[in-house]
C-alpha positions as CSV (number, residue, x, y, z in Angstrom):
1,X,0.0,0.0,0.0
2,X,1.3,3.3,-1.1
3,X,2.1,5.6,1.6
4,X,0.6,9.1,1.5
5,X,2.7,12.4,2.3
6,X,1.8,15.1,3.3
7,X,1.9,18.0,1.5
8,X,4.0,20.9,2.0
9,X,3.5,24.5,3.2
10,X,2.8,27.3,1.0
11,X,3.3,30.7,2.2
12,X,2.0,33.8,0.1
13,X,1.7,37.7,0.3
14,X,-1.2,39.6,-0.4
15,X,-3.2,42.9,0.5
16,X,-4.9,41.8,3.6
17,X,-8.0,44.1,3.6
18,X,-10.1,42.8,6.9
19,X,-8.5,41.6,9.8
20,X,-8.6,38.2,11.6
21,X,-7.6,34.9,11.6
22,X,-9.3,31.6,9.7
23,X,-8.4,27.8,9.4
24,X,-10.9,25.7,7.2
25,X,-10.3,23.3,3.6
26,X,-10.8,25.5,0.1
27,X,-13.7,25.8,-1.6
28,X,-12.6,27.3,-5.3
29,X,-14.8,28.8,-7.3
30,X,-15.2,28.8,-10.6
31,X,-14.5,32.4,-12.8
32,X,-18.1,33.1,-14.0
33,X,-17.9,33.6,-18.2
34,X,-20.1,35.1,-19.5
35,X,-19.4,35.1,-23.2
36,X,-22.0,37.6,-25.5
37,X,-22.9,35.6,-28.9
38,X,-23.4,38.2,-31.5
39,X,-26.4,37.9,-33.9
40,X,-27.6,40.3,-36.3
41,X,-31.0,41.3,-36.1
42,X,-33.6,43.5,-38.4
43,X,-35.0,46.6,-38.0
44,X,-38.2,45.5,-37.4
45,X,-36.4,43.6,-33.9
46,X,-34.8,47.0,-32.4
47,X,-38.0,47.9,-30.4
48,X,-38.4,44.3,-28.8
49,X,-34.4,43.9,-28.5
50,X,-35.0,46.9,-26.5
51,X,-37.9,46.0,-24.3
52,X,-35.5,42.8,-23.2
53,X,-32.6,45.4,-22.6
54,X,-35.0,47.7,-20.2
55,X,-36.5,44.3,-18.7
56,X,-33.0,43.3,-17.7
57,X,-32.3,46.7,-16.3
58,X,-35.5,46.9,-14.3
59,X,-34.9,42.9,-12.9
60,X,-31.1,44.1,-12.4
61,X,-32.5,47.4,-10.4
62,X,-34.7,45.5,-8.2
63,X,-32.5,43.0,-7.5
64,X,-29.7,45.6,-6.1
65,X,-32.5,47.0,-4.2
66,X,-32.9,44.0,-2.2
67,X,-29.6,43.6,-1.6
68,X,-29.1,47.0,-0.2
69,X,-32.2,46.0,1.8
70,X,-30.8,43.1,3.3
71,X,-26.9,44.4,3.7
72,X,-28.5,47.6,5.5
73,X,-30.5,45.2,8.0
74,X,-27.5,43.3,8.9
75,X,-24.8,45.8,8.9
76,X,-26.5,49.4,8.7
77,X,-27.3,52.1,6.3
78,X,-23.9,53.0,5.6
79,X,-22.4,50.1,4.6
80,X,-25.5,49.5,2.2
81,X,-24.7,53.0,0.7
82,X,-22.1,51.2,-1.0
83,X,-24.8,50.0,-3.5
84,X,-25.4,53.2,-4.5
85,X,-23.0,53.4,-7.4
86,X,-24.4,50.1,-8.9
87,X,-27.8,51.9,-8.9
88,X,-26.2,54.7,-10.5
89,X,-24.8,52.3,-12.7
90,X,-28.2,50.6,-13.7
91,X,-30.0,53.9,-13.6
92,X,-27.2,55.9,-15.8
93,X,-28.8,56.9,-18.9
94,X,-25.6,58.3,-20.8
95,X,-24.9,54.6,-20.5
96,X,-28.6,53.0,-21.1
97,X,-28.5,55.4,-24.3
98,X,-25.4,54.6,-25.6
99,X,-26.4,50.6,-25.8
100,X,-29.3,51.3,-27.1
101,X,-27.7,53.9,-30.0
102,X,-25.8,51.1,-30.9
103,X,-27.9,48.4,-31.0
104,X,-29.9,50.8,-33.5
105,X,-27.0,51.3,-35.4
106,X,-24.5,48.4,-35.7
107,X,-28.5,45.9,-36.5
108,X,-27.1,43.5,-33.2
109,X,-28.5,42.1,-30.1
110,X,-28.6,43.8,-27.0
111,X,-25.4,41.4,-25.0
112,X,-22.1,42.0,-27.1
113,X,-23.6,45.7,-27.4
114,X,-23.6,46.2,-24.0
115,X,-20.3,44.5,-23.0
116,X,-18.3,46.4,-25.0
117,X,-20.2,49.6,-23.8
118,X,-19.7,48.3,-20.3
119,X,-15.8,47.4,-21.0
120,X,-15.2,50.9,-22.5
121,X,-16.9,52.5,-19.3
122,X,-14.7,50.5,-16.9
123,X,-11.5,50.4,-18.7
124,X,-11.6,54.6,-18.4
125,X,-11.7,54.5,-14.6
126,X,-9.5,51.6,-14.0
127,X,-6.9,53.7,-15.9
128,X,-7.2,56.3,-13.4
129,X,-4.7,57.3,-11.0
130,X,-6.7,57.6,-8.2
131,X,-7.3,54.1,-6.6
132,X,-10.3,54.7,-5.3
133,X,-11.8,55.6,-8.9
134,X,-10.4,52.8,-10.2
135,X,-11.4,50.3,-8.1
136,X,-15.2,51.8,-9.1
137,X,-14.7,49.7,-12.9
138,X,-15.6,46.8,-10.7
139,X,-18.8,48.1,-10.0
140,X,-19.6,48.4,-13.2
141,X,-18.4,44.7,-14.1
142,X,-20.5,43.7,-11.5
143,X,-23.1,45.4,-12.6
144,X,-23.0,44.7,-16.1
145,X,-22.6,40.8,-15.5
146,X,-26.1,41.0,-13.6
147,X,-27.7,42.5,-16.1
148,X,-26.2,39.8,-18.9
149,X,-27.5,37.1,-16.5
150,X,-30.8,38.6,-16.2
151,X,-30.9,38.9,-20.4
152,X,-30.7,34.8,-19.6
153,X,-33.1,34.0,-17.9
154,X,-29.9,32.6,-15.1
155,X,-29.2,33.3,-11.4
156,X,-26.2,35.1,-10.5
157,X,-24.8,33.9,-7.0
158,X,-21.5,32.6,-6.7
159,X,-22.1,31.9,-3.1
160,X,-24.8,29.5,-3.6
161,X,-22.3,27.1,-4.9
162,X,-21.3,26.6,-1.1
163,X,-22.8,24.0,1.2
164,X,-20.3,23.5,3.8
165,X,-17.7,26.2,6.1
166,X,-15.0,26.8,4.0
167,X,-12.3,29.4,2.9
168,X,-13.3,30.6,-0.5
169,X,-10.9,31.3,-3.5
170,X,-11.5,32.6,-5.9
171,X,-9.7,34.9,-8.8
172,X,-12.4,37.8,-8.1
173,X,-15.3,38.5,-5.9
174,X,-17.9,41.2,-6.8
175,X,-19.8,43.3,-3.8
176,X,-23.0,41.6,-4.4
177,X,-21.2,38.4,-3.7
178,X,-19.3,39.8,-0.6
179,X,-23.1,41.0,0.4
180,X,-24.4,37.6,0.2
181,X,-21.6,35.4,2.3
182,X,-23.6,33.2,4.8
183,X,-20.6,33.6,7.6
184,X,-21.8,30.0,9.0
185,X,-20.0,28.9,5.8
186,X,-17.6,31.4,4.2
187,X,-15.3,32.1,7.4
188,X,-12.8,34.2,4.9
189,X,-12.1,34.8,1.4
190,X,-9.0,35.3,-1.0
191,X,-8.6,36.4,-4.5
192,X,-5.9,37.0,-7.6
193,X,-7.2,39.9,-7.6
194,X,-8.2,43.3,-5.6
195,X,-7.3,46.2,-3.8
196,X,-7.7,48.0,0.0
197,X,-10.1,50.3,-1.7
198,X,-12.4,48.1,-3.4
199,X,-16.3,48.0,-2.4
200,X,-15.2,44.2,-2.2
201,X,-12.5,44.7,0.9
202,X,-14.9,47.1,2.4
203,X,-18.0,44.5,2.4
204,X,-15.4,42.2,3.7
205,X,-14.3,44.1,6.6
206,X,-17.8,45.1,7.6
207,X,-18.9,41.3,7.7
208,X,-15.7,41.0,9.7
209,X,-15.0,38.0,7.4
210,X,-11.1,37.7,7.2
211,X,-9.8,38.4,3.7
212,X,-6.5,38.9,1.4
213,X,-6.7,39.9,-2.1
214,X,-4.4,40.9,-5.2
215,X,-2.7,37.0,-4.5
216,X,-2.0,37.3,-8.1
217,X,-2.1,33.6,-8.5
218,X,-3.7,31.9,-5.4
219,X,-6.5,30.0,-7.9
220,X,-3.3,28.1,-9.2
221,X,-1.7,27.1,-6.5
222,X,-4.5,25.8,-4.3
223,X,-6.0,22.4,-4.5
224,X,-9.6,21.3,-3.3
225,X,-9.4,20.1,0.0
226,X,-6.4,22.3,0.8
227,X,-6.3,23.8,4.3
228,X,-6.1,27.4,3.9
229,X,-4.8,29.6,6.7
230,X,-5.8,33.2,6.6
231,X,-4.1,36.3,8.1
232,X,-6.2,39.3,7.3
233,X,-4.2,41.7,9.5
234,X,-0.7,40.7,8.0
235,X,-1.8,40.0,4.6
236,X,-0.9,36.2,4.9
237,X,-1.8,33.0,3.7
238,X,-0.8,29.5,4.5
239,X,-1.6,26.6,2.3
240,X,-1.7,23.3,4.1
241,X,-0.1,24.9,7.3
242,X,2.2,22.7,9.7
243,X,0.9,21.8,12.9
244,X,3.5,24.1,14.4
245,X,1.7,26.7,12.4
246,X,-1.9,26.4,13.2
247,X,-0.4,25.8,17.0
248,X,1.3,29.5,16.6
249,X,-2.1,31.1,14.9
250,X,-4.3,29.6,17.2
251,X,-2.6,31.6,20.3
252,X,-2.6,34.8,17.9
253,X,-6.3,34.7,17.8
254,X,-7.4,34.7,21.3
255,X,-4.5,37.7,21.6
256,X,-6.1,39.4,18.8
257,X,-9.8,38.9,19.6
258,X,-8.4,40.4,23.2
259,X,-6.4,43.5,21.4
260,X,-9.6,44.6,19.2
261,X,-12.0,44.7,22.6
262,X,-9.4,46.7,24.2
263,X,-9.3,49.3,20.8
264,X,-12.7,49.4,21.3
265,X,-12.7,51.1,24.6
266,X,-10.4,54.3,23.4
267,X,-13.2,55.7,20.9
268,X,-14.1,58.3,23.2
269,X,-10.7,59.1,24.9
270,X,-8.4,61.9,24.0
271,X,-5.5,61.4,21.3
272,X,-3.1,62.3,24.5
273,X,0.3,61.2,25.2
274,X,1.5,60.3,28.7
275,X,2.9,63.4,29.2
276,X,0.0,65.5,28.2
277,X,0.5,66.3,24.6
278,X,-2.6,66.3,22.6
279,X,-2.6,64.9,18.9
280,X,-5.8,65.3,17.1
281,X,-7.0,62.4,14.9
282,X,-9.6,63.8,12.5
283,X,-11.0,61.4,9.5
284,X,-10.4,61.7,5.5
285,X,-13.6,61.3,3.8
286,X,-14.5,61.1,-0.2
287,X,-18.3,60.6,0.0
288,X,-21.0,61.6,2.1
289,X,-22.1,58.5,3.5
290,X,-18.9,57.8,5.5
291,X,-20.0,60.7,7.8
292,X,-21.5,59.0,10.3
293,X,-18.6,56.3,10.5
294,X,-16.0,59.0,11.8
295,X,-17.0,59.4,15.1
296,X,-17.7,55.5,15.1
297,X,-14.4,54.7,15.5
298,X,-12.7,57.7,17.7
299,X,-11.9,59.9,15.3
300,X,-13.5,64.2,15.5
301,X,-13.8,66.2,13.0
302,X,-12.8,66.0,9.1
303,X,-9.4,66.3,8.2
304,X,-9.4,66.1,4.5
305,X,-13.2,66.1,2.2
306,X,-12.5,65.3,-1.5
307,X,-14.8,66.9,-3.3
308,X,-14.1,66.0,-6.6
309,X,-16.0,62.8,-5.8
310,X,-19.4,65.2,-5.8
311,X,-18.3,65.4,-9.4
312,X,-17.4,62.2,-10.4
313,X,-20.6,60.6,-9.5
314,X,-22.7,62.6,-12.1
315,X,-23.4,63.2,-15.9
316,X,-23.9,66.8,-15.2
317,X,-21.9,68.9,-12.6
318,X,-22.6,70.0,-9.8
319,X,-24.6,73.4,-9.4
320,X,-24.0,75.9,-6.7
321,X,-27.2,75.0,-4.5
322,X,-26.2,71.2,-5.2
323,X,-22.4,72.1,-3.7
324,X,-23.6,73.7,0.0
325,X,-25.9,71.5,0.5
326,X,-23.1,68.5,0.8
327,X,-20.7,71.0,2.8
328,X,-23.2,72.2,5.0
329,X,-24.6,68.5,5.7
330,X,-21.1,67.8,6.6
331,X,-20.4,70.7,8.6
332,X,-23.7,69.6,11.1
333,X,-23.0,65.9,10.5
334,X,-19.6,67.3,12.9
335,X,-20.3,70.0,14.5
336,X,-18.4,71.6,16.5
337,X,-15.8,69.9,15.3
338,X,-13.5,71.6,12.6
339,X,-14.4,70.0,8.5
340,X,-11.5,70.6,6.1
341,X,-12.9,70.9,2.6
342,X,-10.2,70.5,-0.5
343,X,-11.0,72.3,-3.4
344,X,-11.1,70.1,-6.6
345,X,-8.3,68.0,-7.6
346,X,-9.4,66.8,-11.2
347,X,-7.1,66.2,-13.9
348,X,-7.1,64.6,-17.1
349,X,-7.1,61.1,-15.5
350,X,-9.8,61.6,-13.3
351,X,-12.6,63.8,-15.0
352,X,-16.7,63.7,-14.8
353,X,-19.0,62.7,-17.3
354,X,-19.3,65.6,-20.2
355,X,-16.0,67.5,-19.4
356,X,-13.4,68.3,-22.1
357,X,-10.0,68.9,-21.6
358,X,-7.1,67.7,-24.2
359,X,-5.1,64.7,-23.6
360,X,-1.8,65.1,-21.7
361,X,1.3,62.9,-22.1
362,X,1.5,63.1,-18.0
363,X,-1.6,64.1,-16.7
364,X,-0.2,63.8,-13.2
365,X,2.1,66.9,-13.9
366,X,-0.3,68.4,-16.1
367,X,-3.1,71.0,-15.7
368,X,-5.0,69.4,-12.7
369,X,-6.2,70.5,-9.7
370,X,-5.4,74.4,-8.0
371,X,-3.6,74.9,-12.4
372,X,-7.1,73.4,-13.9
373,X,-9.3,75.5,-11.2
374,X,-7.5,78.4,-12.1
375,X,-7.9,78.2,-15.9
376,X,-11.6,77.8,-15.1
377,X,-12.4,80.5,-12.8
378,X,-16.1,79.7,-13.3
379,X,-16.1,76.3,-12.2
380,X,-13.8,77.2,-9.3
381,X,-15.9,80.3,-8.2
382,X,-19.2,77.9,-8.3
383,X,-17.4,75.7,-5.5
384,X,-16.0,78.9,-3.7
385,X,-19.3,80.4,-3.6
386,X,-21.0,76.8,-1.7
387,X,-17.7,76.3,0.6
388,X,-18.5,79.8,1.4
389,X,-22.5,79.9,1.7
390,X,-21.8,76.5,3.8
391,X,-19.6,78.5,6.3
392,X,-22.3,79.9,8.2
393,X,-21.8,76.8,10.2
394,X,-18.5,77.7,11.4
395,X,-16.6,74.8,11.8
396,X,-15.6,74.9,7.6
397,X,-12.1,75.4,6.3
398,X,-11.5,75.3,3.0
399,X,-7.9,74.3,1.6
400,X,-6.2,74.4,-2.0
401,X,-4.4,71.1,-3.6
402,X,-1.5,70.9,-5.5
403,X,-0.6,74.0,-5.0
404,X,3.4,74.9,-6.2
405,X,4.2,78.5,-6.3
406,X,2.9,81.4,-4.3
407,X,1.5,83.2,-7.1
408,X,-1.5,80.5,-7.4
409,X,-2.2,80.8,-3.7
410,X,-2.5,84.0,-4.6
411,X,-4.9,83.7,-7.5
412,X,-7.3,81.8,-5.7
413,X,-7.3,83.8,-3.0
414,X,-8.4,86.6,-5.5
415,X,-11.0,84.5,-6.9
416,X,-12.3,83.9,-3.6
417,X,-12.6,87.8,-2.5
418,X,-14.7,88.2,-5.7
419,X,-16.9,85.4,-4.3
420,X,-17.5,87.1,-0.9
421,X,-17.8,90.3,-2.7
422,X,-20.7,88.5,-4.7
423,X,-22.5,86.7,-2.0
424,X,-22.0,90.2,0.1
425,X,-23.6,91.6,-3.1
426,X,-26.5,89.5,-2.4
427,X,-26.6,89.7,1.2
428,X,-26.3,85.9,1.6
429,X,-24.0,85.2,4.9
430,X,-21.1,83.3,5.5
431,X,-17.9,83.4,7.9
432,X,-15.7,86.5,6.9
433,X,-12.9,84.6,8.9
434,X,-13.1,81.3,7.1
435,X,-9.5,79.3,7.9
436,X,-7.9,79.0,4.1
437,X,-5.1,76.3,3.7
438,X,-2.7,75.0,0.8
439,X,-1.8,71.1,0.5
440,X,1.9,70.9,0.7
441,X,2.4,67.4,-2.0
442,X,4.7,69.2,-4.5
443,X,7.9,69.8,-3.3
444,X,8.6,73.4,-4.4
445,X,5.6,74.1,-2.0
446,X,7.3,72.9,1.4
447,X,10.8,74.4,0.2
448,X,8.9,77.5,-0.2
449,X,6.5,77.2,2.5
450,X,7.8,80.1,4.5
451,X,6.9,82.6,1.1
452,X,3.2,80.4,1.0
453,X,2.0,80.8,4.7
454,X,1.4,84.8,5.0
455,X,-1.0,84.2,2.3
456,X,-3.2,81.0,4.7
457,X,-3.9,80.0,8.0
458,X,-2.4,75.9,7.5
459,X,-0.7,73.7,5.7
460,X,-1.7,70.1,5.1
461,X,0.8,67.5,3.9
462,X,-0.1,65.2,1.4
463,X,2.7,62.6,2.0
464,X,1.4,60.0,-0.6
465,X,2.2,62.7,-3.6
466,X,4.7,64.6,-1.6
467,X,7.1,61.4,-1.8
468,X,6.2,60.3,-4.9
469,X,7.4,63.8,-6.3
470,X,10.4,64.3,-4.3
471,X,11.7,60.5,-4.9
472,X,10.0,60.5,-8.2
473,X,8.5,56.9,-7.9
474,X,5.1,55.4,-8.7
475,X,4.6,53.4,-6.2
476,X,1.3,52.0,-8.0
477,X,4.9,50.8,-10.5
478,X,6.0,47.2,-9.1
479,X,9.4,47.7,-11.0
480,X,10.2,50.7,-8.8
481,X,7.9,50.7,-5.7
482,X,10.6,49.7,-3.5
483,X,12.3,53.1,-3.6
484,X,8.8,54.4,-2.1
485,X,10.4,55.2,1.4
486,X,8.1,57.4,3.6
487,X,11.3,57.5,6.1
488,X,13.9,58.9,3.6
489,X,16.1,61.5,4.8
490,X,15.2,64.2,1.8
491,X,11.2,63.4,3.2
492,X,11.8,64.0,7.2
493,X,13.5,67.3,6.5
494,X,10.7,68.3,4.1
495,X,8.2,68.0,6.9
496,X,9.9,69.0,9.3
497,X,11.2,72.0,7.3
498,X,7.2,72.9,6.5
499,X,6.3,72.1,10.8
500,X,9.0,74.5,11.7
501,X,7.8,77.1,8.9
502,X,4.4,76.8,10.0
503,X,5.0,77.2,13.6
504,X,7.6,80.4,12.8
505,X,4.3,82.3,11.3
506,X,1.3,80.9,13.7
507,X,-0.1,78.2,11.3
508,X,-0.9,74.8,12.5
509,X,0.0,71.7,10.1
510,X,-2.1,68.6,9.5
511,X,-0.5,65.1,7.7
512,X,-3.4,63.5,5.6
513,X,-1.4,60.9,3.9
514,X,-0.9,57.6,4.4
515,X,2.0,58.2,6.9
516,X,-0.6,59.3,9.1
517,X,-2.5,56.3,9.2
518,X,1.1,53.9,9.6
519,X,1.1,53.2,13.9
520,X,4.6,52.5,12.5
521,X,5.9,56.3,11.6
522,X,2.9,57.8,14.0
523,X,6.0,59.0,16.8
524,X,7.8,60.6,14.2
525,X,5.9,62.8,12.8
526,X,4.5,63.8,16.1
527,X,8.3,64.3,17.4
528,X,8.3,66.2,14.0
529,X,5.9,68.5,15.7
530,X,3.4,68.0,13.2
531,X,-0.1,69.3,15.1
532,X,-3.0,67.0,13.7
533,X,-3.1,63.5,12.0
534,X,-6.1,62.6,9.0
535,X,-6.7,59.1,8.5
536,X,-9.3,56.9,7.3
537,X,-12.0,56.4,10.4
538,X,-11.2,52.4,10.8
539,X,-7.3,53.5,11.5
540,X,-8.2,55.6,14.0
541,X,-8.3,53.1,17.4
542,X,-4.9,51.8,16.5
543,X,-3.3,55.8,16.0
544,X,-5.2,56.5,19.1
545,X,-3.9,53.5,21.3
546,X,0.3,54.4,20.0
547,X,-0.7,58.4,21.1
548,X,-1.7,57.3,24.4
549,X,1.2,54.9,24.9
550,X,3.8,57.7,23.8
551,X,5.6,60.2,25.4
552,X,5.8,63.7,23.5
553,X,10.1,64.0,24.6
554,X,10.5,60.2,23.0
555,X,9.0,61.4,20.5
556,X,11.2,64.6,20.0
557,X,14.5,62.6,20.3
558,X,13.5,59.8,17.8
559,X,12.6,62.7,15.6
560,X,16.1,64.6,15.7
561,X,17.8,61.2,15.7
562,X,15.9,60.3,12.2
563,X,17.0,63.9,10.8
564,X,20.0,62.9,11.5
565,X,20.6,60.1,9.8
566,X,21.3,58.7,6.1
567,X,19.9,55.7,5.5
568,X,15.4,55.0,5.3
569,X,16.2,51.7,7.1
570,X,17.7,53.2,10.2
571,X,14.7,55.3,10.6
572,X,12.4,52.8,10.0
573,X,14.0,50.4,12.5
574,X,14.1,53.1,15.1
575,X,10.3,53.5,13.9
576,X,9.3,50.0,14.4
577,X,11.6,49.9,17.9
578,X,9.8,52.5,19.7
579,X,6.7,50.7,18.6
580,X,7.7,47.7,19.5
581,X,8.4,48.9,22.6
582,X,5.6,51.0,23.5
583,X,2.5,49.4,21.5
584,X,3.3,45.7,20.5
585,X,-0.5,45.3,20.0
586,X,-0.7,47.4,16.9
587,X,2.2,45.4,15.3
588,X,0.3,42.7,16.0
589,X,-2.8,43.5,14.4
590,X,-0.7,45.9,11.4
591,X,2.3,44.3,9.9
């Protein structure tokens, strides 16, 4: 009789997206293909290839509906706002019109038609810089595949295929999917692919169901009947673990389940360090229904609003009226606490439906943002004017992004005197003392920060674009994302050279990048002397707990011992030390 062996370990790196820990054998699942056969049809056929078209829609429309009924029921409105945009999608009629124009004109049925109206639509925004926008092409697939299933008479449920508890892999998962895991089965998930910003990882996080995506290749290496192992903290995952293993994981568990209780407790205590230094944590929001998620988790206040995403979300923009009514819903959604609007930061790879501007060779150093507002004065007075009319509640700042030379700070500062002139004009009120800031992301900015600040009342460092300029790496580039190093010498004295700037001429200085949200590099920048940290609301209890654990003069000293030295790793190590020394927990729950 043949003897069996065991098989051995795998050990792969992904983008762990919701935290936890999982043992149970793989349930694969197979890609869904939906492949459109193309037939021509006759004239005479147009009206009823139509009327199959809007039937799918209005099936595909009801059926989001009660999803978004049942996810809000089980997890609350907010996480059933993510639904939205697929009823935007279904609902679009720029989109609706331009299958059906095309079924009228090219004499085909309504499937190939609309995938290849559907691929165009999400191959724009998955080209886009911004993650977030491009993670919003899945939507549309998602979409898109309900509506073909609908045009076949089929049911579209991946997660009926499952009849017993199981980790699921699979090369992609779509929202409506995530939305209908039965956690008595699926007790975590991985994917090839995926992101920290899709609706996917955010579904996943709220069902608290472990998860790693963007495995690249996980669907090839795993077997049925594989044990699968999942880390969603650290972004791990064991196939067919050793006993050693699941002995380890098990222990981390129970310390992990005891860490997040303990989190859990610090939502309404101050961002304070032991020796009295407060740091506060404010959130970064890009749509309206995260509001009521930032004082969920500990966070006060709103350090960063994108506003472009007002835009993005519509085949018209934006009027005025339109404009203060989503400022002044966030102002009250935090009052007293202050709400830090940006101005728009658009640019040729990120633009809304209907707006011309001419192709760029690098739109990320091309007219975008404060250069684009500028060149449109209209457009930018329009948001002026709400930021303004939305200041009557007077916990609104307003701050410009991208901003490179003085003489645009000065330009829009301009503008916006013409817009209080106006709305004086009128006699409509807002806060003659409105706080005006600049980001500080392009490195001319913070080496000339001391010529920006007489003209504003704050700076606000956008570290993601800030490094990416100064070390001139794309981190979303896997070829050169290594030289990404938030600790790099030429990046500590930048900030600290805009901190000590700021300070010099009685500004105050907020970090809304990702360094903010790293436990990791939280010290430094508050031995930096940096005055307020922005991060995404679920980061706050783990940016809270280091604050509390730290003392301000630690902080100072592994600040100046950082400036002072030459090499990323150093300061990194000395980063990870003081953490590790201070706040294992987060490490724990982090790395």
């Amino acid at each position: 009789m043949a003897e069996t062996r065991a098989k051995s370990e795998i050990i792969l790196k992904g983008i762990g997206v919701s935290p936890g820990i999982a043992v149970y054998k793989a349930q694969l699942l197979a890609p869904q293909t939906q492949q459109a056969i193309q037939r021509s049809i006759t004239p005479e056929e147009i009206p009823s290839e139509i009327a199959r078209f809007n039937e799918a829609l209005t099936d595909t429309h009801d059926q989001i509906k009660l999803i978004q009924k049942q996810v809000a029921e089980v997890l609350g409105d907010e996480h059933a706002s993510i639904f939205d945009a697929h009823i935007l999608v279904v609902d679009d009629r720029t989109f609706i019109e331009d299958v059906i124009r095309t079924i009228e004109k090219d004499l085909v049925n309504v499937e190939p038609v609309l995938q290849a109206v559907a691929s165009r639509y999400a191959d724009m925004l998955a080209k886009m810089k911004d993650s977030y926008l491009s993670e919003r092409a899945a939507d549309i697939r998602d979409v898109t595949k309900r509506i073909m299933a609908n045009l076949a008479g089929e049911m579209l449920n991946q997660m009926a295929q499952i009849t017993d508890p199981c980790i699921v892999v699979v090369h992609d998962l779509s929202p409506s999917d995530t939305a209908s895991i039965d956690k008595k089965l699926v007790h975590g998930f991985v994917t090839d692919l995926g992101s920290a910003t899709s609706h996917t990882s955010i579904m996943a996080k709220a069902l608290e169901v472990p998860a790693v995506v963007g495995l690249h290749n996980i669907t090839a290496v795993v077997s049925a009947g594989d044990t699968i192992l999942v880390d969603g903290g650290k972004g791990l995952v064991f196939i067919n673990p050793t006993g050693y293993r699941l002995a380890e994981y098990e222990k981390r568990a129970e310390e992990q389940e005891q860490i997040m209780q303990e989190l859990g407790t610090l939502r309404d205590k101050p961002p304070e360090t032991q020796d009295g230094y407060l740091v506060p944590i404010t959130a970064n929001i890009e749509l309206l229904e995260e509001l009521d998620a930032v004082g969920a988790r500990g966070a006060k206040g709103i350090g960063l609003f994108r506003t472009e995403f007002l835009f993005l979300g519509s085949d018209t923009l934006p009027d005025e009226d339109a404009q203060t009514e989503a400022y002044e819903r966030a102002a009250k959604s935090q009052h007293p606490s202050a709400v830090v609007i940006r101005t728009l930061d658009l640019g040729a790879d990120k633009l809304p439906a209907n707006f011309e501007i001419p192709d760029e060779m690098n739109p990320f150093l091309g007219d975008r943002a404060i250069r684009l507002c500028l060149s449109r004065p209209e457009l930018f007075k329009t948001q002026l004017r709400a930021i303004l009319r939305a200041s009557v509640n007077d916990n609104i700042r307003m701050m410009y992004p991208m901003i490179s030379c003085v003489q645009e700070v000065v330009e829009a500062n301009a503008l916006l005197r013409e817009c209080m002139d106006e709305l004086r004009g009128k006699g409509i009120p807002f806060n003659e003392e409105i706080q005006i800031g600049t980001m500080i992301e392009v490195p001319s900015a913070a080496l000339i920060a001391d010529l920006i600040a007489p003209h504003v009342r704050f700076f606000s460092l956008g570290t993601n674009d800030l490094i990416q300029y100064t070390m001139a790496v794309d981190r979303g580039n896997e070829n050169v994302a290594h030289l990404y190093k938030p600790t790099h010498t030429a990046i500590i004295r930048l900030i600290d050279h805009v901190v000590k700037i700021s300070h010099r001429h009685g500004l105050w200085t907020c970090v809304c990048g990702q360094m903010a949200a790293d436990p990791v590099l939280v010290p430094l920048l508050i031995g930096l002397g940096v005055d307020e940290l922005s991060v995404s609301p679920s980061q706050a209890p783990m940016i809270k707990d280091v604050i509390r654990k730290l003392f301000y003069s630690d902080a100072v000293e592994l600040a100046q011992r950082s400036l002072a030295s030459s090499s990323a790793e150093h300061v990194e190590q000395l980063c990870h030390d003081m953490i590790e020394q201070i706040a294992p927990e987060v490490l724990e729950l982090s790395e």
